[in-house]
C-alpha positions in Angstrom: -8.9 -6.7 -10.5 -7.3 -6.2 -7.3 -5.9 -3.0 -7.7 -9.0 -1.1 -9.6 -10.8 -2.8 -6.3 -8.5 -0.7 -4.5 -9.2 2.0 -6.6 -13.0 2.4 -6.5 -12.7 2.1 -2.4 -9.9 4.8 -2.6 -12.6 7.0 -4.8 -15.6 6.4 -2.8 -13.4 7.8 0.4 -11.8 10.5 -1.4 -13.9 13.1 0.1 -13.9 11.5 4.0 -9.9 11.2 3.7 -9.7 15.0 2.0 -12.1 16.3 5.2 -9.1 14.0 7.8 -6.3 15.8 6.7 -4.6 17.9 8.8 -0.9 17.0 8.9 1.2 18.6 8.1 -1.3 21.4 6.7 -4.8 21.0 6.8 -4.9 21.4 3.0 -8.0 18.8 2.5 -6.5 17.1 -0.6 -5.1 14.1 1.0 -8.1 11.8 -0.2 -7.7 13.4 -3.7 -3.9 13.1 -3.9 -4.1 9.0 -3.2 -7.0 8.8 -5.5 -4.6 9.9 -8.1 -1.9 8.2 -7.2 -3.9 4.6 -6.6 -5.5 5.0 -9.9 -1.4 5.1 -10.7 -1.3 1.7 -9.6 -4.2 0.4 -11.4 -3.6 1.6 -14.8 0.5 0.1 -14.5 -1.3 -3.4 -13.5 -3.5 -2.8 -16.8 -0.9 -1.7 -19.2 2.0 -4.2 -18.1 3.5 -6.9 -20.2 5.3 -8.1 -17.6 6.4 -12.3 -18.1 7.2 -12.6 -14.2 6.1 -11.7 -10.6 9.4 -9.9 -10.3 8.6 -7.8 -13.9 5.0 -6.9 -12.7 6.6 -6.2 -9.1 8.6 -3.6 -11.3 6.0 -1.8 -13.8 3.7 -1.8 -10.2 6.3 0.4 -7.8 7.3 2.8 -11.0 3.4 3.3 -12.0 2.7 4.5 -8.2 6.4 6.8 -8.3 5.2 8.3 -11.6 2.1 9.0 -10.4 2.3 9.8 -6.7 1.0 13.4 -5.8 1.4 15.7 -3.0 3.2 13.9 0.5 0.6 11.4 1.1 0.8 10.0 -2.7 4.9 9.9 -2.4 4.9 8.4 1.0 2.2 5.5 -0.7 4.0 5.1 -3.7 7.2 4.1 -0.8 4.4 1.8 0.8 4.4 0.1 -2.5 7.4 0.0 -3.4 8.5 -1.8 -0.3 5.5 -4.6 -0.6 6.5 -4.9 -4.8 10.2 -5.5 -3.7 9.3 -8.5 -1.2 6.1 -9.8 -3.2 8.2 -9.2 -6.8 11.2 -12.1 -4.7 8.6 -14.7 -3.5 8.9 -17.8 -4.8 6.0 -20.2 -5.2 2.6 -19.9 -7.0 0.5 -18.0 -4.5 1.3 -15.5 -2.0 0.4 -16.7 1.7 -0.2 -14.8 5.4 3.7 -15.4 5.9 4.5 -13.5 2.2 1.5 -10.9 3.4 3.5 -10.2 6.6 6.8 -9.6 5.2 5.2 -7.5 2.2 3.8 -4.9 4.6 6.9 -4.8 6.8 8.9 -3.9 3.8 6.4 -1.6 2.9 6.4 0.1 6.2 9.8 0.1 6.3 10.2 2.1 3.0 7.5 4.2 4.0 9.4 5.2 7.4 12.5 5.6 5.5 11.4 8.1 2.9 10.3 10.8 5.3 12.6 12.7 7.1 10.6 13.3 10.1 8.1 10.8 10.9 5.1 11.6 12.9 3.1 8.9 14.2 -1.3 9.3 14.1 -0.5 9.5 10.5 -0.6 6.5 7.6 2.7 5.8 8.3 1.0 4.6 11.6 -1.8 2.4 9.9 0.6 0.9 7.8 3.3 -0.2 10.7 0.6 -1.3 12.7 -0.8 -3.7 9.7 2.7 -5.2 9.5 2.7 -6.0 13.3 -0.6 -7.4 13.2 -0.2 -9.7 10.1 3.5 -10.6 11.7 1.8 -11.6 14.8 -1.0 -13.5 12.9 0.9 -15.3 10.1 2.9 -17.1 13.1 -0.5 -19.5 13.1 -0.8 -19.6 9.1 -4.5 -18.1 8.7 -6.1 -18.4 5.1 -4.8 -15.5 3.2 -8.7 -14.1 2.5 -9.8 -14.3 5.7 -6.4 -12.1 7.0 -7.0 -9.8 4.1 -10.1 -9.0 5.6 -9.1 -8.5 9.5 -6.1 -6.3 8.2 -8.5 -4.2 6.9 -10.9 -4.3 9.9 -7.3 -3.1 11.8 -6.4 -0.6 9.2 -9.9 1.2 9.5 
């Protein structure tokens, strides 16, 4: 559910995000290329069988890999991949601010580690300022919805 969310928010700004891009070449398929690549995502969360958080963790990063296009759909597929790997090894029944926080760190971290060169005003800004914002706000343990939704206020 969350992931074909993600999807339909991804398609209704394909169009916005194709018109923003401009690095490295103003090519205008940036929107396009993460449309693809989140709609990735959302059919591996459909069409896994996966028993365990650690199994799904799995199927999710390899359905973004496999379906990443162009730079900005690699670099996402690393942004996954580093949130699966930390959400796939936390324990307990839910996923909290503190689990949130050290999801997007890892998946900054990957991010920032898969590109050669990185230039900041890019998404590899948005997401390493979304891990130092949750960081700094899971210190007080908010409700996980209610940081969900100011992460995104910070993203935009």
């Amino acid at each position: 559910m969350l992931a074909r969310a993600g999807l339909a928010s991804i398609e209704a700004a394909r169009a916005r995000i194709d018109d923003l891009n401009v690095f490295p070449v103003p090519d205008g398929d940036t929107g396009t290329n993460l449309t693809l690549t989140v709609r990735a995502v959302a059919d591996a969360v459909d069409e896994t069988s996966a028993a365990s958080r650690q199994s799904l963790a799995r199927d999710v990063a390899r359905g973004a890999l496999m379906g990443a296009r162009g730079n900005s759909g690699v670099i996402f597929s690393q942004i996954v991949r580093g949130a699966a790997d930390v959400l796939g090894e936390t324990t307990g029944d839910t996923i909290d601010a503190h689990a949130t926080a050290r999801a997007l760190r890892g998946a900054s971290d990957a991010a920032y580690r898969a590109v050669r060169r990185p230039v900041e005003g890019t998404m590899l800004s948005v997401i390493r300022e979304l891990a130092e914002e949750a960081e700094t706000r899971a210190v007080d343990g908010p409700e996980l919805g209610p940081l969900l939704v100011d992460l995104v206020r910070r993203g935009e």
